[in-house]
C-alpha positions in Angstrom: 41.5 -11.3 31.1 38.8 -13.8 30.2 35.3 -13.8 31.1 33.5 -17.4 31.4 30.0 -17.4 29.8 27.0 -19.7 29.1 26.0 -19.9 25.4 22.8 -21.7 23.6 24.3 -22.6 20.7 22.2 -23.9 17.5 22.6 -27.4 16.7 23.8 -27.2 13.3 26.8 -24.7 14.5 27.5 -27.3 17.8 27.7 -30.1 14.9 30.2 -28.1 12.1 32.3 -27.1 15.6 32.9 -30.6 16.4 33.3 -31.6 12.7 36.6 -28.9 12.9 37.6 -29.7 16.2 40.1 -32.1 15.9 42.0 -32.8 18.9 40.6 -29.5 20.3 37.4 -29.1 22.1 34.3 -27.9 20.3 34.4 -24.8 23.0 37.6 -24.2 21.6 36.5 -23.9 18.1 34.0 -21.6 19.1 36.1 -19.1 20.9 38.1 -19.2 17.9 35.6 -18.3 15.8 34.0 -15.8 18.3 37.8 -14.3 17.8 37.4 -13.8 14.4 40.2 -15.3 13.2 40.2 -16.9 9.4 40.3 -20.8 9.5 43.8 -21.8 7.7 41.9 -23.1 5.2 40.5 -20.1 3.9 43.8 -17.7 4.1 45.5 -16.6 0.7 48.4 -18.6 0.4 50.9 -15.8 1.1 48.6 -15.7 4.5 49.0 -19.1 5.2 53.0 -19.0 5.4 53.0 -15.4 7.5 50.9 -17.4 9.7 53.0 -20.7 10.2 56.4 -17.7 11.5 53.7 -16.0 14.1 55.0 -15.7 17.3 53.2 -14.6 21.0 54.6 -10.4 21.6 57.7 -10.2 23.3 56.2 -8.5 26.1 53.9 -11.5 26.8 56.3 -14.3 26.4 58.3 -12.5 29.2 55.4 -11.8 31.3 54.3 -15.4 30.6 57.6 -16.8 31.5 58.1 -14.5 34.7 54.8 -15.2 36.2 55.7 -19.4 35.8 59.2 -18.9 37.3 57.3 -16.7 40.1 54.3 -19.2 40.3 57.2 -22.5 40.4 59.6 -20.5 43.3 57.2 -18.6 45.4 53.3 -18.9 44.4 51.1 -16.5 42.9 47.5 -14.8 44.0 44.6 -15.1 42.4 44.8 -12.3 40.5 48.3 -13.4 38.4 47.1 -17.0 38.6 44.2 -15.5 36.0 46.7 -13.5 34.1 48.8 -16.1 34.1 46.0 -18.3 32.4 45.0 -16.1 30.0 48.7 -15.6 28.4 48.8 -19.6 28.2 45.3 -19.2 26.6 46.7 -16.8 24.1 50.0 -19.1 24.0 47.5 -22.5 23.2 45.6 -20.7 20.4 49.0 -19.3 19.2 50.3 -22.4 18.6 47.2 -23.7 17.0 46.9 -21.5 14.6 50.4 -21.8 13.4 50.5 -25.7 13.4 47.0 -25.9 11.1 48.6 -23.3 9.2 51.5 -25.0 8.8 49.7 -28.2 8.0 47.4 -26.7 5.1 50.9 -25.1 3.7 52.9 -27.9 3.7 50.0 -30.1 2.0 49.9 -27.8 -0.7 53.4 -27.6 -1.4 53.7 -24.2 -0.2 56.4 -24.7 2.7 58.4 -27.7 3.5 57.4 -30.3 5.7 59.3 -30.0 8.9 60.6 -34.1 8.9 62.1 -33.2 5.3 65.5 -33.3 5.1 
């Protein structure tokens, strides 16, 4: 479950949040900060590659993909429809995480790029 909050956030963090943002939004950043989860750039580089094979638990993937099927073929209440957010929310960062990962590895050598043959 997620919990939506209001934040007064010092300008200097606001700026270095939307320095790293990327494509993401700067709220983004923050959460995954908040999260405590080490920036790809600052993983050892054995780190780095465990991170680019992570994958979401078994038991949420399937959860994830039952609540879609039942959300496509019959609806869902508010209560899954939140659930079913969150797991996509933990999906989204998921796949995040592993492609800057996978980016910082490949740049330094450490994995192949995924377009080489």
């Amino acid at each position: 479950m997620t919990e939506t909050v209001t934040l007064e956030v010092p300008s200097e963090v606001m700026a270095r949040a939307e320095g790293e943002r990327t494509s993401r939004r700067a709220e983004d950043v923050l959460v995954e900060w908040a999260s405590g989860e080490a920036p790809a750039d600052s993983l050892s580089d054995a780190a780095r590659v465990a991170r680019c094979g992570l994958m979401m638990s078994e038991a949420d993937q399937k959860e994830m993909s039952e609540l879609l099927w039942r959300q496509r073929e019959q609806g869902i209440g508010v209560a899954e429809r939140a659930r079913l957010h969150e797991l996509l929310g933990i999906y989204q960062r998921g796949n995040i995480s592993k492609a800057e990962a996978s980016r910082v590895a490949v740049s330094r050598g450490l994995i192949p790029s995924p377009g080489a043959a």
